[in-house]
C-alpha positions as CSV (number, residue, x, y, z in Angstrom):
1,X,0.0,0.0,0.0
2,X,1.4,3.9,-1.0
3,X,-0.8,5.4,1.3
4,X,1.1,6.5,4.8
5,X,-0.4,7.5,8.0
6,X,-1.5,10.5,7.9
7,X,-4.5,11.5,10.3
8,X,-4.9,15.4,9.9
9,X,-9.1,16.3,10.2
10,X,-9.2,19.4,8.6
11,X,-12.2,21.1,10.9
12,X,-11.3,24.2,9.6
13,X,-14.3,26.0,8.1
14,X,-12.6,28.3,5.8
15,X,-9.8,26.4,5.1
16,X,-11.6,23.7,4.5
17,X,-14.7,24.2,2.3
18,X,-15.3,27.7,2.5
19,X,-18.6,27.2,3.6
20,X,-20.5,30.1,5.4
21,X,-24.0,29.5,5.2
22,X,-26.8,29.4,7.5
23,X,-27.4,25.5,7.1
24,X,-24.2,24.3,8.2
25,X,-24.5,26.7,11.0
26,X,-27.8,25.0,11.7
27,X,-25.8,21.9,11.1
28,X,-23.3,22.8,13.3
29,X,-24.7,24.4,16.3
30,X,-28.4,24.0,16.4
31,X,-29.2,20.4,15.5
32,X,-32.2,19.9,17.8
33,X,-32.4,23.1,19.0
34,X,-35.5,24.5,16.9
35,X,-37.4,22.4,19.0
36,X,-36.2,23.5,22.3
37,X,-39.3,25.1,24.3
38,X,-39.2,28.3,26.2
39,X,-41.6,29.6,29.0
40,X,-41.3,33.2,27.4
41,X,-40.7,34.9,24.3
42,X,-38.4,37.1,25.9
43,X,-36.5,34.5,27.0
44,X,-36.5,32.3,23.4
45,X,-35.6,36.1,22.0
46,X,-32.2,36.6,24.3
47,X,-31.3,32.7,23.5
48,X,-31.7,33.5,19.9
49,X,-29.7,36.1,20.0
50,X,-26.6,34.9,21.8
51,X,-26.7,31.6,19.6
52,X,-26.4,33.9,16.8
53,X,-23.0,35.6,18.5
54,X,-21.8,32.7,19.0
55,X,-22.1,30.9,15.7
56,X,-20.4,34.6,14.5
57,X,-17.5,33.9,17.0
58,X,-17.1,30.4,15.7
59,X,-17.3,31.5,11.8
60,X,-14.6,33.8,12.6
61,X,-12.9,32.6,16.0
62,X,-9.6,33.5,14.3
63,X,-10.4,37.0,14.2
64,X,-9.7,39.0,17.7
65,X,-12.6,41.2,17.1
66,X,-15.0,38.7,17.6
67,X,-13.4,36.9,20.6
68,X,-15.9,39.7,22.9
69,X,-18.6,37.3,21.3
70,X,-18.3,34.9,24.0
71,X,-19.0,37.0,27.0
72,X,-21.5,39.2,25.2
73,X,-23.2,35.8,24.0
74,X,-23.0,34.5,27.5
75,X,-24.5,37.5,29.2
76,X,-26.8,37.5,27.0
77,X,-28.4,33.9,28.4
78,X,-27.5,31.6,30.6
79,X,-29.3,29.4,28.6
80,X,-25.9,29.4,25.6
81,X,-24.5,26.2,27.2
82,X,-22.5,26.2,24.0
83,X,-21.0,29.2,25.0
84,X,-20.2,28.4,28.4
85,X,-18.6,25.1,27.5
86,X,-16.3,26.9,25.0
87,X,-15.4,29.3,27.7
88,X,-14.5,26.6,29.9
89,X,-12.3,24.6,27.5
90,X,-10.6,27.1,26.1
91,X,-9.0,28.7,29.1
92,X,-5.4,27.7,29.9
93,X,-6.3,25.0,33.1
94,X,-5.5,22.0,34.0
95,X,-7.0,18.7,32.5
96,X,-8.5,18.4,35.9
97,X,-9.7,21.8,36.7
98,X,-11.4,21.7,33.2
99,X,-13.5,18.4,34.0
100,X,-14.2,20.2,37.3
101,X,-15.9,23.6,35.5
102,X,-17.3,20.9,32.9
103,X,-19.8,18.6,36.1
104,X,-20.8,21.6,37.5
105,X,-22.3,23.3,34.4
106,X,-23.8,20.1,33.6
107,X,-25.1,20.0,37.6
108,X,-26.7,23.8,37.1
109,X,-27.9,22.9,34.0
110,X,-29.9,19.7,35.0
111,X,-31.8,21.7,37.3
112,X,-32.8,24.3,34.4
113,X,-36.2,25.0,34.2
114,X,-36.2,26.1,30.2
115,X,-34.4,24.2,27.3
116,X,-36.8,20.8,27.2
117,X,-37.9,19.0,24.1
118,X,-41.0,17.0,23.4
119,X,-39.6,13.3,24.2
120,X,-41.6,10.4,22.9
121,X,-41.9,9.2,26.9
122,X,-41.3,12.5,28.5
123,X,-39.5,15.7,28.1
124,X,-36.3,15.7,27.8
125,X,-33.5,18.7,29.5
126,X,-31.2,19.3,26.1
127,X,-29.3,22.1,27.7
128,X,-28.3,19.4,30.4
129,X,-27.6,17.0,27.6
130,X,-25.9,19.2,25.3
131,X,-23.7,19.8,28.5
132,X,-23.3,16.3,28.9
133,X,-22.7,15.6,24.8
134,X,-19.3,18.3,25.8
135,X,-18.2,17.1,28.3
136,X,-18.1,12.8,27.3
137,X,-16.2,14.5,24.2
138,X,-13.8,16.2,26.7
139,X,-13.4,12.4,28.2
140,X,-12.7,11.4,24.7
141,X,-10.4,13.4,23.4
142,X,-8.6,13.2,27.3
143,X,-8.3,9.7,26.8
144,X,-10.8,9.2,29.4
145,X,-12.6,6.6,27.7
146,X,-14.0,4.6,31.3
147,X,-15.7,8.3,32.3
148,X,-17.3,8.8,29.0
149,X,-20.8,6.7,30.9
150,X,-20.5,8.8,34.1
151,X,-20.8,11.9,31.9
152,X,-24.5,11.5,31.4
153,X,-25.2,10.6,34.8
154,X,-27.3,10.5,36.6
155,X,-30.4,10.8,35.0
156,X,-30.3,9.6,30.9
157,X,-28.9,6.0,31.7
158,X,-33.1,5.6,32.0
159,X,-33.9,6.4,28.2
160,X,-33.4,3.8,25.5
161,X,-33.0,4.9,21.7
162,X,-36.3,5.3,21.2
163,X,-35.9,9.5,20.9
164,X,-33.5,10.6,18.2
165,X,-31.6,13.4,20.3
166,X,-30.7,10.0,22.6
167,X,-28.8,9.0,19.5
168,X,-25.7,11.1,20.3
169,X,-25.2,9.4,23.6
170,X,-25.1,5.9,22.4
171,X,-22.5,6.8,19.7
172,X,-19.8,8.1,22.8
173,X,-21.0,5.2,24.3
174,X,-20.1,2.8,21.5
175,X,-17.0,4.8,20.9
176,X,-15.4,4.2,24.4
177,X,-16.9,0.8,24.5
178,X,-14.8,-0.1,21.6
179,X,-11.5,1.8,22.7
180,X,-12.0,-0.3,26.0
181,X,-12.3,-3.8,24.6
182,X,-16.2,-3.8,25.9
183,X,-17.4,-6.2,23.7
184,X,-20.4,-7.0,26.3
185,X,-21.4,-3.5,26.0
186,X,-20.9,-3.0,22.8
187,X,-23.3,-5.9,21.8
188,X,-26.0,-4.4,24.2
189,X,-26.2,-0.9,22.6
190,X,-26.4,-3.0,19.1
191,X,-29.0,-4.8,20.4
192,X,-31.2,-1.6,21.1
193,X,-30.2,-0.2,17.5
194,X,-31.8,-3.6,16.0
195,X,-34.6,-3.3,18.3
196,X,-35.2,0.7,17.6
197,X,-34.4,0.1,13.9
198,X,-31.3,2.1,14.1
199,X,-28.9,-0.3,12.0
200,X,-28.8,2.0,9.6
201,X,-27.2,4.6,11.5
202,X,-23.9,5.6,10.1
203,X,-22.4,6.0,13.4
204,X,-23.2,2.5,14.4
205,X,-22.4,1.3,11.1
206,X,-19.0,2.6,11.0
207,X,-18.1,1.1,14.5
208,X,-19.3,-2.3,13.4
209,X,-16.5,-1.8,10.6
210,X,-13.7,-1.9,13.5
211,X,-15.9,-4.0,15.6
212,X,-15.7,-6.8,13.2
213,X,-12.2,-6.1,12.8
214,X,-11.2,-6.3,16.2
215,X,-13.0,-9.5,16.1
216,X,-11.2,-11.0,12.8
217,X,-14.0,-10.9,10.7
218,X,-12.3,-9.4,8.0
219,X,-15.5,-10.4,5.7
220,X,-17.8,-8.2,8.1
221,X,-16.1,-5.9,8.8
222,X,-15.9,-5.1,4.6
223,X,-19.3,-6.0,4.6
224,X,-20.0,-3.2,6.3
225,X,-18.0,-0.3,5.2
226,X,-19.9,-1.3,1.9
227,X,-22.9,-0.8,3.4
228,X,-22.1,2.8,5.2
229,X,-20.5,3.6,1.9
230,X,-23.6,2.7,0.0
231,X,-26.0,4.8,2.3
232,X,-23.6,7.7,2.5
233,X,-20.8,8.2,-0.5
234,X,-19.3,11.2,1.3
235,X,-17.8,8.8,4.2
236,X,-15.2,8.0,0.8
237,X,-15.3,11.6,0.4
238,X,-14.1,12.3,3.7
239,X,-11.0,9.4,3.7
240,X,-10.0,11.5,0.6
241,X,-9.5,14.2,2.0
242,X,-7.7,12.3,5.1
243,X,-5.2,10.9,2.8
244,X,-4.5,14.2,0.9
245,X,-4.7,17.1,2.9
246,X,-2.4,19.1,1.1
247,X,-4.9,19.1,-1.8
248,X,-5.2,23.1,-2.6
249,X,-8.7,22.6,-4.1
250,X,-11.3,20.4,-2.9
251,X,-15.0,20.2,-3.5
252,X,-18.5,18.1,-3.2
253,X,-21.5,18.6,-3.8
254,X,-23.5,19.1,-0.6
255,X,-21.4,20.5,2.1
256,X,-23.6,20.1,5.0
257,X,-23.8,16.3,4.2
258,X,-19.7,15.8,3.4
259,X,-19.1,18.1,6.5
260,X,-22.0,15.5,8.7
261,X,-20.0,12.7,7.3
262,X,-16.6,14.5,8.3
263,X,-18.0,14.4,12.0
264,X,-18.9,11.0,11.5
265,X,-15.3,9.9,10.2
266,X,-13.9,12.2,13.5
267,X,-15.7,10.1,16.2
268,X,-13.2,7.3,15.3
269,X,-10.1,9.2,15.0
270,X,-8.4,6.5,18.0
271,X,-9.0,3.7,14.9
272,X,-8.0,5.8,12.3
273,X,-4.9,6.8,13.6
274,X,-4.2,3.1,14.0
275,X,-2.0,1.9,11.3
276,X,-3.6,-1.5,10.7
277,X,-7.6,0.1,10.7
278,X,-6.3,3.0,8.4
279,X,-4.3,0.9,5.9
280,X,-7.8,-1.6,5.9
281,X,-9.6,1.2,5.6
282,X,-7.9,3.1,2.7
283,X,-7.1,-0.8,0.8
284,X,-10.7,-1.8,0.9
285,X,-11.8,2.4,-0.3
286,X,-9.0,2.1,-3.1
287,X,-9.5,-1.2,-4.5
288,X,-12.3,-3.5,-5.7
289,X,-12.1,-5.2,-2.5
290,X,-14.8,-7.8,-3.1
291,X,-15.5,-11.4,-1.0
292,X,-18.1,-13.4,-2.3
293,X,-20.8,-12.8,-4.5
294,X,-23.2,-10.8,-2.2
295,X,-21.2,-8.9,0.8
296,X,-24.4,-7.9,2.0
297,X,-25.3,-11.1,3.2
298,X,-22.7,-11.1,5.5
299,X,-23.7,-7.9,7.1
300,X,-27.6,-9.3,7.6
301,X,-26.5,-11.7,8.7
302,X,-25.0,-10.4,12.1
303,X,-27.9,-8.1,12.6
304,X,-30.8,-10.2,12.4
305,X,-30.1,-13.2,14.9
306,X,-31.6,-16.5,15.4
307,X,-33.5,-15.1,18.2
308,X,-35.0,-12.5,15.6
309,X,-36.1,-14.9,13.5
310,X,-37.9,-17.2,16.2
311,X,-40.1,-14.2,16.7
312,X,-40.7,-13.8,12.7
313,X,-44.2,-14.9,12.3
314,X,-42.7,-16.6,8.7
315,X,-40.5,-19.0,11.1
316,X,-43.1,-20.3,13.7
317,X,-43.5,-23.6,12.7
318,X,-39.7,-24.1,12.4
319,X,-37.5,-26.1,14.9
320,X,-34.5,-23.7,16.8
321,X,-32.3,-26.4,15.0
322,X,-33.3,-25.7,11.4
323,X,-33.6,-22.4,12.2
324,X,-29.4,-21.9,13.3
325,X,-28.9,-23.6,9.5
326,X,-30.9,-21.3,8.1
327,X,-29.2,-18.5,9.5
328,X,-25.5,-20.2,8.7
329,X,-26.7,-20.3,5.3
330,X,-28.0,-16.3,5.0
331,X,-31.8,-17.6,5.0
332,X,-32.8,-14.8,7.8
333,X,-36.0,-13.2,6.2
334,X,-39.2,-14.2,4.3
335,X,-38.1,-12.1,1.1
336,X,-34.8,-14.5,1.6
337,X,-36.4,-17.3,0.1
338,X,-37.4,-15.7,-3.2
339,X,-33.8,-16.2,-4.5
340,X,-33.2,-20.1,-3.6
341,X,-34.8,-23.2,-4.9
342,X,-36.2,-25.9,-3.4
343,X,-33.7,-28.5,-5.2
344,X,-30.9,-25.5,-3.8
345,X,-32.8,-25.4,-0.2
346,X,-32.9,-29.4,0.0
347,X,-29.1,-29.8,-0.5
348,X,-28.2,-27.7,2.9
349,X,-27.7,-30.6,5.1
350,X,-30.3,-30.6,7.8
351,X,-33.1,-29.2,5.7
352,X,-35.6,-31.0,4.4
353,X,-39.2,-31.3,2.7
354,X,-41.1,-30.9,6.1
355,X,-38.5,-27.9,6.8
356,X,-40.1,-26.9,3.2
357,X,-43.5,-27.6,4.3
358,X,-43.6,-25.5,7.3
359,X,-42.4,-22.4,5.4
360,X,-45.0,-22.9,3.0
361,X,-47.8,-23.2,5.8
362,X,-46.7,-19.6,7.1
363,X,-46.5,-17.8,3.7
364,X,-42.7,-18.4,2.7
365,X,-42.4,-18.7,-1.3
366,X,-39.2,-19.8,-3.0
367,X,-38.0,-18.6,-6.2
368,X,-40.0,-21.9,-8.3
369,X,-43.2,-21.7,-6.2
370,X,-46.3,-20.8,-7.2
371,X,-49.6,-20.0,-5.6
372,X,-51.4,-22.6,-6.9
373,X,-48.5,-25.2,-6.5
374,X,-48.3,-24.1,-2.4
375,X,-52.7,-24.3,-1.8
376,X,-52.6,-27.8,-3.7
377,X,-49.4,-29.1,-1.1
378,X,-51.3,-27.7,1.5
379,X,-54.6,-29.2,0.6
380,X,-53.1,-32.7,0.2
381,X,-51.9,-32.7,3.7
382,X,-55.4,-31.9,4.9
383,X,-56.8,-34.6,3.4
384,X,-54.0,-37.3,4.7
């Protein structure tokens, strides 16, 4: 491989991509926030208005004039907790005094009476969770990966994924659970992302790229990068720009999306910076890295389990035995059976025509059956 190591995320904004528009400042800054509820409109007003001097201070933080943007913006309302952390983490402390400022913003702000969203169970602070967002990225990039969960205690460890503004929590979550070898943990939160319908999150299904990895499932874990890449081409993007940052010009066509995907990328800059995940990485982005005829399979596979199937309506006449070949063999859903045989299902050992007979009782069609063909099978047994 030509490529070398070179892990540079070019966060820059205007050395970067030049972008300076309102929707990557919504991007940036206010993901969630339109939703955020306020008791009065003077008080929505002032937060509206110090958001705004902030996301000026960060368009141009490397201009001095706008360095009074902070304090104005903070004085402005308490309510900025984007403010206040910046404040925090950019004075020259100690790692420890830092963390210190960090818990008790987050304390005050759990107690704030303004800032909630509609939750789908209740509503939920996010000031005190935007707090808490900062401050397991301040674990993070401390190396403080076992401190990343006690960052949004003590009250969020009660919500599953079931709200999307939950989502960013998991992700530090499956971050540090990966960093710290926590493959117990790690399987837990994936278990709630099949369960919420979340395997399509990129986040998740980058990590299951170095999950799989970490695991020696070199199959998988391509598998996977496939399918992220396939759902978002601006992860590729992204590892272009990682592998040539000296490049003068660089472009793509939807900035907010390349700079999401860019944000996606940095959550796993411990990997990346990894010579054996970035060389993987950059081989299988380079190349037509291909295994097998249909690396999607392989992916399905390890998120629908034998357990999901035995709760698949399709599958409830089916022994647990026949249902472990199936699932060897990358039979996991009904739609699965539409591109096999019967002659190709009969020759997996351990299958056979009562195997067949049962899928046909509960709706399962291969790719020679008919309609007809199934009622008159059907009707024969009721007669015998």
């Amino acid at each position: 491989m030509n490529n070398k190591k070179i892990i540079k995320f070019p966060v820059d904004r205007k050395g970067y991509t030049g972008i300076r528009s309102s929707k990557y400042r919504d991007f940036n800054l206010n993901q969630g926030y339109g939703e955020i509820q306020f008791s009065s409109k003077k008080i929505k007003s002032d937060f509206n208005e110090s958001m705004k001097l902030f996301e000026e201070f960060i368009e141009n933080f490397e201009e001095p004039k706008y360095a009074a943007n902070i304090k104005k913006a903070i004085d402005l309302s308490k309510y900025n907790v984007d403010a206040r952390v910046w404040e925090i983490v950019s004075k020259d402390c100690t790692e420890y005094e830092t963390e210190l400022r960090l818990i008790r913003l987050r304390d005050e702000a759990y107690n704030f009476e303004e800032g909630f969203v509609d939750g789908k169970l209740f509503p939920i602070n996010y000031l005190y969770l935007r707090v808490c967002h900062h401050l397991a990225e301040f674990y993070l990039g401390n190396k403080l990966y076992n401190k990343v969960q006690y960052a949004y205690k003590p009250f969020y460890f009660t919500l599953d994924m079931v709200d999307k503004v939950m989502m960013p929590i998991y992700h530090n979550f499956i971050v540090a659970s990966l960093i710290l070898n926590d493959f117990t943990e790690i399987n837990r939160y994936y278990k709630l992302a099949n369960k919420h319908r979340k395997n399509d999150d990129e986040v998740i299904l980058l990590s299951k790229v170095f999950y799989y990895l970490m695991q020696g499932e070199e199959r998988e874990a391509v598998a996977f990068y496939k399918k992220l890449i396939k759902k978002n081409k601006y992860i590729s993007d992204v590892l272009d720009r990682i592998t040539n940052p000296k490049l003068i010009k660089f472009s793509t066509d939807n900035d907010c999306k390349y700079l999401e995907s860019l944000n996606t990328v940095m959550k796993f800059d411990y990997f990346l910076s990894k010579e054996y995940y970035f060389d993987f990485l950059m081989h299988v982005r380079e190349s037509e890295y291909v295994i097998g005829d249909d690396l999607d399979k392989y992916a399905n596979r390890k998120e629908i389990t034998v357990a999901d199937m035995k709760r698949d309506k399709s599958f409830m006449a089916i022994r647990d035995t026949e249902l472990k070949i199936m699932h060897a063999n990358f039979l996991l859903t009904k739609e699965d059976f539409l591109e096999i045989t019967k002659a190709e299902f009969l020759k997996i050992k351990g299958l056979g025509k009562g195997t067949i007979r049962n899928l046909h009782m509960n709706g399962v069609m291969f790719s020679d059956d008919s309609e007809f063909d199934i009622q008159m099978e059907l009707m024969e047994d009721d007669l015998w």
